[in-house]
N, C-alpha and C positions, 0 to 999 in steps of 0.2 A: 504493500500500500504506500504511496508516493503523499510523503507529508505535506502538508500547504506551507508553504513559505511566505512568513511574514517580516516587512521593514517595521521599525514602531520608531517612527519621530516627535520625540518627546524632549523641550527643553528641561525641563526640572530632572536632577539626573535621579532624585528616590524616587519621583513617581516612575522613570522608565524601568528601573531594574527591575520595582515590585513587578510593573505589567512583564517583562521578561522572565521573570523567574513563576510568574502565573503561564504566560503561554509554552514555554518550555515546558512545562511540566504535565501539559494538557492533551492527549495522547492523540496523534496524527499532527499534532502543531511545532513548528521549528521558527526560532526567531532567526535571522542569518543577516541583521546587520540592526544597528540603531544609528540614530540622526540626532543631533543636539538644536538645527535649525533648518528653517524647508528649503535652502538653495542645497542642503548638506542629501537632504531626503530626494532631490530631484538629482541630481549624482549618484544617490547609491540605488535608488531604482532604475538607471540606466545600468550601472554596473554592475547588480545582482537579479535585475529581472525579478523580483517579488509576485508570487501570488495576489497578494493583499499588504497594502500600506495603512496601518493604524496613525492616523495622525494628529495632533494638537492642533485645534485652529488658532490658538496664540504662539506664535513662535517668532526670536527675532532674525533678520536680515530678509526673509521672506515667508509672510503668512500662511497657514494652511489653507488658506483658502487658495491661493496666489500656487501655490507649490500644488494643490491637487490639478489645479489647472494644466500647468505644464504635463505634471505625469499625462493624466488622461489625453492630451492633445499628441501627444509624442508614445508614449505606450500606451494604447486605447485597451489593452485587453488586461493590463495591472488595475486591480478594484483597489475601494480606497475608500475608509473607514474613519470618518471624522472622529473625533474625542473634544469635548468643548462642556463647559461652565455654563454657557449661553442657552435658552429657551425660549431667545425671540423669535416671534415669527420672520422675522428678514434673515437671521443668521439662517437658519429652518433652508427658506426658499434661496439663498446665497450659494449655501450648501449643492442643494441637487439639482440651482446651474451649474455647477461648478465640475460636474460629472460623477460624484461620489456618491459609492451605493449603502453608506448607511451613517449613521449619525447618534453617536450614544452620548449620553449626559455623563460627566465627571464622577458623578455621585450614584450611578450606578453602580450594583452589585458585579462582581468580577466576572459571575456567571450569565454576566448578560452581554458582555463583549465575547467571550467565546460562541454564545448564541449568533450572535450577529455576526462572527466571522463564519461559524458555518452554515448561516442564511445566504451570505453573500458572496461564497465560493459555490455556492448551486444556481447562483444568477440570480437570486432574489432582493430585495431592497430592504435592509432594515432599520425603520426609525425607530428612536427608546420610547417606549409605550408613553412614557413622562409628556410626549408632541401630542397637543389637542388634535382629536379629528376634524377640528377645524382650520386648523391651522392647515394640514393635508390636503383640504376639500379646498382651499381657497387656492391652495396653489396648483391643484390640478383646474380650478377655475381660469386661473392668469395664465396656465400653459394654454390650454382651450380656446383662451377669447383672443392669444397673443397681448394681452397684456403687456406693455413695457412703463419703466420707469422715465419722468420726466426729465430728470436731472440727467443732466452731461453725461456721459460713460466716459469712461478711461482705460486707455488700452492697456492690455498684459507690461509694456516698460512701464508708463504713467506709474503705474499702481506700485512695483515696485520702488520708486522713486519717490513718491508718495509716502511710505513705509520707513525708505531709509530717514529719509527729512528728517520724517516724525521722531525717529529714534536718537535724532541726533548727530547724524554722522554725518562730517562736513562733506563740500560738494569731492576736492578732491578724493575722500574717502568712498566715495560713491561710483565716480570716475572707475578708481581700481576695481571695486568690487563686481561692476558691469561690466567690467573690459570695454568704456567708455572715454572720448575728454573728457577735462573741466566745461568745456564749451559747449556740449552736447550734454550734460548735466546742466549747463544753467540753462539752454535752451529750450529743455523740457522739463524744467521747473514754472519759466517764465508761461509756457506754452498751458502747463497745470494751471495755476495762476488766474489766466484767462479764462481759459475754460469753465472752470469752477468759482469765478468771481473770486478769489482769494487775496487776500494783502499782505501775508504774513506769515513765520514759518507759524507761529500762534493758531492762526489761524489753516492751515497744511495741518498741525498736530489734531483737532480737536476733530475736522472734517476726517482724518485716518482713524481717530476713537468712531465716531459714531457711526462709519463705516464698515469696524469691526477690522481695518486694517491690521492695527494693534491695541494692544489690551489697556486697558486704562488704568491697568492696575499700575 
């Protein structure tokens, strides 16, 4: 019997090992790599090919949501299992555009992330019972009617750009980290900026909180 191989990108390093030393020990399940942030998680699911990616939607240099994107868009057949604090409805519908087949609360029991990765290695979709069926109904309503949001979108760089800001890391630090200029960082700062009416990295930070870019904590 050919074990499912799972990545788990988790920056807190006790919550990863616990969730590692629970999946290891869960018979058909093998963990074969961890991730401390999602540029690290989209790296090592190219270079380990993962069954299933367990992932934190707060993670810095690039969010879980930002990093499921990539996987799914680049390895379409790697699933990918949110882990999140949040029970908004935005984060909810964030999520499963973002291509990921299931979405468990923090505070769930242990047994219910092994649940949900063996829902989700059969093809099935699992949210943590904790999501209103309204919250479900409404987003299978917005898939339906095509529903779109008002506000500006930002493309997959934007967003990470957006992220780093937020965090703090100056432009030429940004530069390196994209394998970008300075000049093509502030281009597409200025470019964010506009788009989103913005005046201020203040104002960059609080628009990536309530976007769920990064964590507010």
């Amino acid at each position: 019997m050919n074990k499912t191989r799972v990545l788990l990108a988790e920056d807190h390093t006790i919550v990863r090992k616990g969730l590692v030393s629970i999946l290891d020990n869960e018979f058909g399940m093998e963990v074969i790599g961890e991730a401390e942030d999602g540029r690290e998680a989209v790296k090592k699911a190219e270079a380990l090919n993962p069954d299933i990616v367990v992932m934190d939607i707060s993670m810095p240099k690039l969010n879980g949501l930002d990093a499921t994107r990539q996987i799914k868009k680049n390895f379409p057949e790697v699933k990918v299992i949110i882990l999140t604090m949040h029970m908004d409805d935005e984060y909810v519908f964030e999520v499963l555009h973002a291509g990921a087949s299931g979405y468990i609360i923090k505070q769930a029991a242990p047994t219910e992330l092994i649940t949900a990765i063996h829902s989700v290695v059969k093809g099935d979709i699992y949210l943590s019972p904790k999501i209103s069926k309204t919250v479900i109904q409404e987003f299978l309503k917005q898939s339906v009617s095509g529903k779109t949001n008002a506000e500006p979108q930002l493309s997959e760089r934007e967003r990470e750009i957006v992220q780093l800001i937020a965090e703090g890391h100056p432009n030429r630090e940004i530069g390196e980290l994209l394998h970008i200029s300075i000049k093509t960082v502030e281009s597409h700062r200025s470019k964010i900026m506009d788009k989103l009416d913005l005046h201020s990295t203040a104002d960059i930070t609080r628009y990536a909180v309530r976007k769920g870019i990064i964590s507010a904590d």
